[in-house]
C-alpha positions as CSV (number, residue, x, y, z in Angstrom):
1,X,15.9,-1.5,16.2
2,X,13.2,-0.8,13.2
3,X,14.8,-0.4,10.2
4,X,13.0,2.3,7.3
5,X,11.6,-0.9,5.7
6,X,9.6,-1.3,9.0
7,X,6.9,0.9,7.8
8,X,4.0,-1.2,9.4
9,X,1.5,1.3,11.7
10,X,3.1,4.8,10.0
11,X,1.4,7.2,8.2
12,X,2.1,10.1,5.4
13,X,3.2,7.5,2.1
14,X,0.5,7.9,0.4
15,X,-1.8,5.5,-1.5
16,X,-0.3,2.3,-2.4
17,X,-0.9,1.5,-6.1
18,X,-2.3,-2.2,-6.6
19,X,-2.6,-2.5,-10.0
20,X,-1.1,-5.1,-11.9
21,X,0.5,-4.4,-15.0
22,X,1.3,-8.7,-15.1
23,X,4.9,-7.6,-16.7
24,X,7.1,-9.4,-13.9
25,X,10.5,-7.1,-15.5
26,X,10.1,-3.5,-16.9
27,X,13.6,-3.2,-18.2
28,X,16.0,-6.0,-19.1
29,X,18.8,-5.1,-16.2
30,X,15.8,-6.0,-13.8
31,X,15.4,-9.5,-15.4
32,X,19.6,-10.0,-15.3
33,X,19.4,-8.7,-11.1
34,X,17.1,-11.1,-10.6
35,X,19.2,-14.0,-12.4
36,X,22.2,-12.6,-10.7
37,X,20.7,-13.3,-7.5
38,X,19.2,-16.8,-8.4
39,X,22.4,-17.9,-9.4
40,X,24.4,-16.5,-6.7
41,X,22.1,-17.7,-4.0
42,X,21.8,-20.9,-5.9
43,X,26.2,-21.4,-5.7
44,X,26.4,-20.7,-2.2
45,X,27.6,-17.4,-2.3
46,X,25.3,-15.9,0.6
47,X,21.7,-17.0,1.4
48,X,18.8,-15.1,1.4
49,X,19.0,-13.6,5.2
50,X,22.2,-12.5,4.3
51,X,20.9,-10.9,1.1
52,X,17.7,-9.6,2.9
53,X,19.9,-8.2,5.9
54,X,21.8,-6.1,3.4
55,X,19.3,-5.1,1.1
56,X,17.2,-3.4,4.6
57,X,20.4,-2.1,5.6
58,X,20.7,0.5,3.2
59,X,21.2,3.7,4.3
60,X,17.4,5.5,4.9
61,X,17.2,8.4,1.9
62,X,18.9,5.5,-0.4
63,X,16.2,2.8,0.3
64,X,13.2,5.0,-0.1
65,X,14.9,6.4,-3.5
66,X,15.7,3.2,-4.6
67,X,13.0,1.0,-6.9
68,X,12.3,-2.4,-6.0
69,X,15.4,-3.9,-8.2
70,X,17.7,-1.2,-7.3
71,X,17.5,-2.2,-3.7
72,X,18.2,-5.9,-4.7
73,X,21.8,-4.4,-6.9
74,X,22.5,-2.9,-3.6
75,X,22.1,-5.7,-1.8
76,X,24.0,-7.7,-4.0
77,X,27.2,-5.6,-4.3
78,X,27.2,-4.8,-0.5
79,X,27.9,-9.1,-0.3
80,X,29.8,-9.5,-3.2
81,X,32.1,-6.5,-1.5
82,X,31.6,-7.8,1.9
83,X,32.9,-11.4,1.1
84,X,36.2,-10.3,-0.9
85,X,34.5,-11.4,-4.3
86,X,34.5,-7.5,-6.0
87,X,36.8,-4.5,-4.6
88,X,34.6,-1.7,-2.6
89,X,33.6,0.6,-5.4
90,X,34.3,-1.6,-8.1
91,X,31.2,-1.1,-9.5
92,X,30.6,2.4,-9.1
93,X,28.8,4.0,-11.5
């Protein structure tokens, strides 16, 4: 089953912008979801299939809306909510 971050072979995206701008973090809550993630992954809390299989299961319109770091706070939450760790919704908002 292809998920929508299977887009290998399809057509109608448009041009993919290369460019570099060598700025790793455009806003400071990207730098903290990428900590959040080192440091959950890094006390056992899920691995990274488990974090991968959640951030590609978001739901189509949501992935393709989301940025790059959005998709990771998804991902994130959906475990943390999955494994008992934060109430569903708690972080709503």
């Amino acid at each position: 089953m292809a998920r929508i971050n299977d887009v290998g072979g399809m057509q109608g995206f448009g041009a993919l912008d290369t460019t570099d701008d060598g700025e790793p973090f455009h806003a400071d809550w990207e730098a903290r979801v990428f900590g959040l993630n080192r440091a959950l992954v890094a006390q056992g809390v899920y691995n990274l299939d488990e974090f991968r299989d959640a951030v590609e299961s978001m739901a189509p319109a949501d992935y393709l809306a989301a940025s790059y770091y959005e998709r990771w706070f998804h991902g994130i939450v959906a475990l943390l909510e999955r494994k008992g760790l934060i109430a569903a919704g708690e972080l709503d908002d």
